[in-house]
C-alpha positions as CSV (number, residue, x, y, z in Angstrom):
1,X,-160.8,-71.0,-20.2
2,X,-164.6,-70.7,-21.5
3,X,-163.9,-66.8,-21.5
4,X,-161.0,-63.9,-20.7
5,X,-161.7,-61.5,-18.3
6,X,-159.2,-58.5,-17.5
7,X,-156.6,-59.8,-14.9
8,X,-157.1,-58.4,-11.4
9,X,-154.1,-55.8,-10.2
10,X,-150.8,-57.3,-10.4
11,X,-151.6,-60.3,-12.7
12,X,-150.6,-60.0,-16.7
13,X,-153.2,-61.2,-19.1
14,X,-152.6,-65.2,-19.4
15,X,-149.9,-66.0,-22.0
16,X,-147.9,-68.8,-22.6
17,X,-144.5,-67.2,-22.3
18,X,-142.9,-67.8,-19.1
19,X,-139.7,-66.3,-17.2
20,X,-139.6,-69.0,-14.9
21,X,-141.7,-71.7,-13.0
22,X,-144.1,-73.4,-15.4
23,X,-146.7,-72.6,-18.4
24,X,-149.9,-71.6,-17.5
25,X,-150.7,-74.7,-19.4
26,X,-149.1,-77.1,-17.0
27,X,-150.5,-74.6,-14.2
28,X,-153.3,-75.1,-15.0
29,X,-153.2,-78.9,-15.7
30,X,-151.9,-78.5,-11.8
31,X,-154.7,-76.9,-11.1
32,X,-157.2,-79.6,-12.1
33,X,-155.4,-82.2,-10.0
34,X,-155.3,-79.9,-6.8
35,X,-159.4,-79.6,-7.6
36,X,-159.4,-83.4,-6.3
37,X,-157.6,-82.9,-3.2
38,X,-159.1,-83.5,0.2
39,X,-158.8,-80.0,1.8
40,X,-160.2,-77.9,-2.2
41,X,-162.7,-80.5,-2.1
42,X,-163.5,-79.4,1.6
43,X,-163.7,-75.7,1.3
44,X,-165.4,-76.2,-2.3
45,X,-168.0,-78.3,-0.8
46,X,-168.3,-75.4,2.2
47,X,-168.4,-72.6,-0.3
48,X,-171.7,-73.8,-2.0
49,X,-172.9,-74.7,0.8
50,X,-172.8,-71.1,2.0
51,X,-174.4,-69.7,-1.2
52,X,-171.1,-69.8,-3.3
53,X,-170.3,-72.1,-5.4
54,X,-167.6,-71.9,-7.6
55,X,-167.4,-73.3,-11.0
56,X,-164.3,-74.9,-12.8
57,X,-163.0,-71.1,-14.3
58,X,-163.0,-69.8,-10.9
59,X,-159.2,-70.8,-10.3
60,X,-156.8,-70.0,-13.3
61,X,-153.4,-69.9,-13.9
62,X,-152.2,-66.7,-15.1
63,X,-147.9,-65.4,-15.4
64,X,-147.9,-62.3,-12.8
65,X,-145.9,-59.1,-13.4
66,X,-145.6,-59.1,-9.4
67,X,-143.2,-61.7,-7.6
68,X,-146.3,-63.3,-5.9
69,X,-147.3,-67.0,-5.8
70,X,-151.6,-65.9,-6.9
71,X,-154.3,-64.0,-5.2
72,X,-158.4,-63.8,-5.1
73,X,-159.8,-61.0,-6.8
74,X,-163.5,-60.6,-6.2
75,X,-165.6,-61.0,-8.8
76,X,-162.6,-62.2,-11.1
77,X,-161.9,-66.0,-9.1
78,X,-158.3,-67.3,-7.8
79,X,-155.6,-66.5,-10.1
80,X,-152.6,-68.7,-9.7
81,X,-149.1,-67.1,-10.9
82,X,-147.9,-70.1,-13.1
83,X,-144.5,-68.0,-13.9
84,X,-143.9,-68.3,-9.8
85,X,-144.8,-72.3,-9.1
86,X,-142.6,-75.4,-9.7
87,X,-144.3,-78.3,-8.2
88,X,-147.5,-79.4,-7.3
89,X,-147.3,-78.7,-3.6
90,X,-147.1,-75.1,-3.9
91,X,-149.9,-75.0,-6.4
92,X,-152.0,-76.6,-3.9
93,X,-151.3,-74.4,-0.9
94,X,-152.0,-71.3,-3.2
95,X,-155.6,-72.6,-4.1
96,X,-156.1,-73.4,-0.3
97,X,-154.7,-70.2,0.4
98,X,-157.1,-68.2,-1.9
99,X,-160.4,-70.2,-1.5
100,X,-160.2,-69.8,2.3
101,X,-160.5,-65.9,1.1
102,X,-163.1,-66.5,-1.3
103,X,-165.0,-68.1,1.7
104,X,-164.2,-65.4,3.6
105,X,-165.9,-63.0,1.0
106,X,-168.9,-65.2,0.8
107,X,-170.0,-65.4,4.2
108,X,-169.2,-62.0,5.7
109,X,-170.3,-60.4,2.1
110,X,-169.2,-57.3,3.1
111,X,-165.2,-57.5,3.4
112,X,-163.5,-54.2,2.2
113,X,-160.2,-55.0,1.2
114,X,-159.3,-51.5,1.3
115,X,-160.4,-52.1,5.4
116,X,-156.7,-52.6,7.1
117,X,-158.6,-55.0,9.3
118,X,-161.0,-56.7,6.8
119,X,-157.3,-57.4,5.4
120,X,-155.4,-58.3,8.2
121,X,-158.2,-60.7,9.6
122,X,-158.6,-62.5,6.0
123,X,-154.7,-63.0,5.8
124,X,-154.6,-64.9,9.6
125,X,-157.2,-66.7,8.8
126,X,-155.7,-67.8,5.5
127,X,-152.1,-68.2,6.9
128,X,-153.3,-70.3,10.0
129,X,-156.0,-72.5,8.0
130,X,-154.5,-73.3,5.0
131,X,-151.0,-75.2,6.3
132,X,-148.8,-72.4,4.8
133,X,-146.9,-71.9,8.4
134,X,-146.5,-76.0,8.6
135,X,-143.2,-76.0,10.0
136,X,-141.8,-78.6,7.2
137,X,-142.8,-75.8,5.2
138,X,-140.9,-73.1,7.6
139,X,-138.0,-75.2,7.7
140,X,-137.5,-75.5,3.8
141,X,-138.0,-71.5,4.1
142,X,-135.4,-70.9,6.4
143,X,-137.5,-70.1,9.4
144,X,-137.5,-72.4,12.4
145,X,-138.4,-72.1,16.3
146,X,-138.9,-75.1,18.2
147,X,-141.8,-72.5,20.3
148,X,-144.0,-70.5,18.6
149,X,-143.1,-71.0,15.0
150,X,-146.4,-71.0,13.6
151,X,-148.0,-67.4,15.1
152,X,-144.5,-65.9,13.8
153,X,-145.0,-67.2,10.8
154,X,-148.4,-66.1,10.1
155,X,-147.8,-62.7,11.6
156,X,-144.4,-62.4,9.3
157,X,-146.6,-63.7,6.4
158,X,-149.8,-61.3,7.0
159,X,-147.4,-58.4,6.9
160,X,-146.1,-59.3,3.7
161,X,-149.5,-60.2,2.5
162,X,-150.6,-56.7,3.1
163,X,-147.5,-54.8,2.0
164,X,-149.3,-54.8,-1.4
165,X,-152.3,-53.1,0.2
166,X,-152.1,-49.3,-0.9
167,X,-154.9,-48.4,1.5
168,X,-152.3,-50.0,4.6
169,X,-149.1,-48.2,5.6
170,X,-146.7,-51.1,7.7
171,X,-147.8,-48.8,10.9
172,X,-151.7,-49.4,9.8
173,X,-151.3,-53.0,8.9
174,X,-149.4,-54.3,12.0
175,X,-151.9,-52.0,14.0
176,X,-155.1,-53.6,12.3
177,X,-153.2,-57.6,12.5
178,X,-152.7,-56.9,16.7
179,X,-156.8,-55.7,16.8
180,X,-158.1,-58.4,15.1
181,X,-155.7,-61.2,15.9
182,X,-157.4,-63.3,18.7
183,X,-160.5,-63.4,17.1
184,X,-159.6,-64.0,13.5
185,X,-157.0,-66.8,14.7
186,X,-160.0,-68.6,16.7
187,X,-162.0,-68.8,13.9
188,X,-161.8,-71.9,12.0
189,X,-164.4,-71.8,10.4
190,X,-165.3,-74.1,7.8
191,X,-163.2,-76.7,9.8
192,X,-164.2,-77.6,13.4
193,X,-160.4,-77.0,14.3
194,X,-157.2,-75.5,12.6
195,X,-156.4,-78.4,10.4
């Protein structure tokens, strides 16, 4: 890291001790490697090309306080939560995660995350994009429908996403997710399709 900034809300300043997962070290060394995957390289290529490109400090890996896997902060980059991640998989789904929201914030330009449905619409968008509901991925979680596995998922998953939102009661949350769902689930974009 070139320079430290203050860690967004819920992330510790980087440090080296670790009470599980990994060092921020080998996160970060994960990191690197998930920078030349097809899908970063996708969305990094279609974040510049909408005016936002991000540099090599923009993803970091940081221990979190909070029993989350990493997050975008505005203005601050993707922080991944080395103390949470084992393998390399679940590095790379957090960076997918996280730059489909820093897409997000560059082509609207104007998402409040304190906006229930800003949220809500940023999570589905995330959740349905990014492969997190994969049902191999369900499966190893515990969660499997042969019908409709993926929408459940991403609902179950935007909910919990947003239970860390103090500006969205549960009551406000699931309200704004069921306003905004068809639309923010039809949108792809950058990809053509869901991937």
């Amino acid at each position: 890291m070139a320079e430290e900034t203050a860690p967004a809300p819920g992330f510790a300043a980087a440090s080296s001790s670790v009470s599980g997962g990994m060092t921020v070290k080998e996160c970060n060394d994960m990191i690197r490697r998930s920078l030349r995957t097809p899908m970063v390289k996708f969305l990094r290529e279609h974040l510049q090309k909408a005016g936002c490109a991000v540099g090599d400090n923009f993803i970091k890996a940081v221990n979190c306080d909070k029993e989350i896997a990493g997050g975008y902060a505005p203005g601050v980059g993707i922080l991944v939560c080395s103390n949470h991640m084992n393998i390399q998989d679940e590095v790379n789904q957090v960076v997918i995660h996280e730059l489909i929201h820093a897409y997000d914030e560059c082509r609207a330009a104007n998402i409040d995350w304190t906006n229930c449905a800003h949220h809500a619409c940023a999570e589905i968008r995330a959740g349905h994009l990014s492969g997190d509901c994969h049902y191999k991925r369900e499966l190893l979680r515990g969660y499997m429908k042969i019908r409709g596995h993926e929408q459940e998922c991403v609902r179950r998953r935007v909910m919990k996403s947003m239970s860390g939102n103090p500006y969205c009661t549960e009551a406000a949350a699931k309200d704004a997710m069921e306003a905004v769902w068809d639309v923010c689930y039809n949108d792809t974009q950058p990809f053509d399709r869901a991937p």
